[in-house]
Steps between C-alpha positions, in 0.01 A plus 500: 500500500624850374377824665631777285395860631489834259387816532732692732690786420568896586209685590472890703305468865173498380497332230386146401656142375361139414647259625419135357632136518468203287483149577601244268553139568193459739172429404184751547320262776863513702562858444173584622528306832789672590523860719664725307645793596761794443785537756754795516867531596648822518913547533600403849211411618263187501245391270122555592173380368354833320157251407347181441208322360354210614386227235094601660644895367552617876721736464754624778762836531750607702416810674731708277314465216184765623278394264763633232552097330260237339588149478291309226575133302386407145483107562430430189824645398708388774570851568508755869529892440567755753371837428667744677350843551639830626847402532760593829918468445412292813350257252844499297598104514494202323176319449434143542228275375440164734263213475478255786325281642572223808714298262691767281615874531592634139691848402518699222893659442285855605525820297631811643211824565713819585283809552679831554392779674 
């Protein structure tokens, strides 16, 4: 199973980025019985859950986000997006997609958001 995230890039606080991943090798049934979720890891510090959604669609953020992110999945494509809203350069890290479940924990290689002030 592959997990390949895109999306990231430069923005100015304030603005917005898309953030999606991909899965490949896993079929739709599997991908949708997994949590999925976007983690975080800034330089020098450790990484964080930023959101998650359940396979029932319960969703789940860290109090940082302030209603600013949106988690959603596309099972159909195999595919989780993070819509990020109203950017801080507090957000400024790499990205990580995950899907897990009691018997696997899978990770995207992450793509780096920077947002400059």
């Amino acid at each position: 199973v592959h997990l390949v995230e895109s999306g990231g890039g430069l923005v100015q606080a304030g603005g917005s980025l898309r953030l999606s991943c991909k899965a490949s090798g896993i079929i739709t049934s599997v991908f949708w019985s997994k949590r999925k979720a976007w983690y975080r890891q800034a330089p020098g510090k450790q990484r964080e859950l930023v959101a998650a959604i359940s396979s029932g669609d319960v969703t789940n953020y860290a109090d940082f986000v302030e209603g600013r992110f949106t988690i959603s999945r596309d099972n159909s494509r195999k595919t989780v997006s993070l819509q990020m809203n109203s950017l801080k350069p507090e957000d400024t890290a790499v990205y990580y997609c995950n899907l897990a479940d009691e018997d696997s924990d899978l990770w995207g290689q992450g793509t780096q958001v920077t947002v400059s002030s």
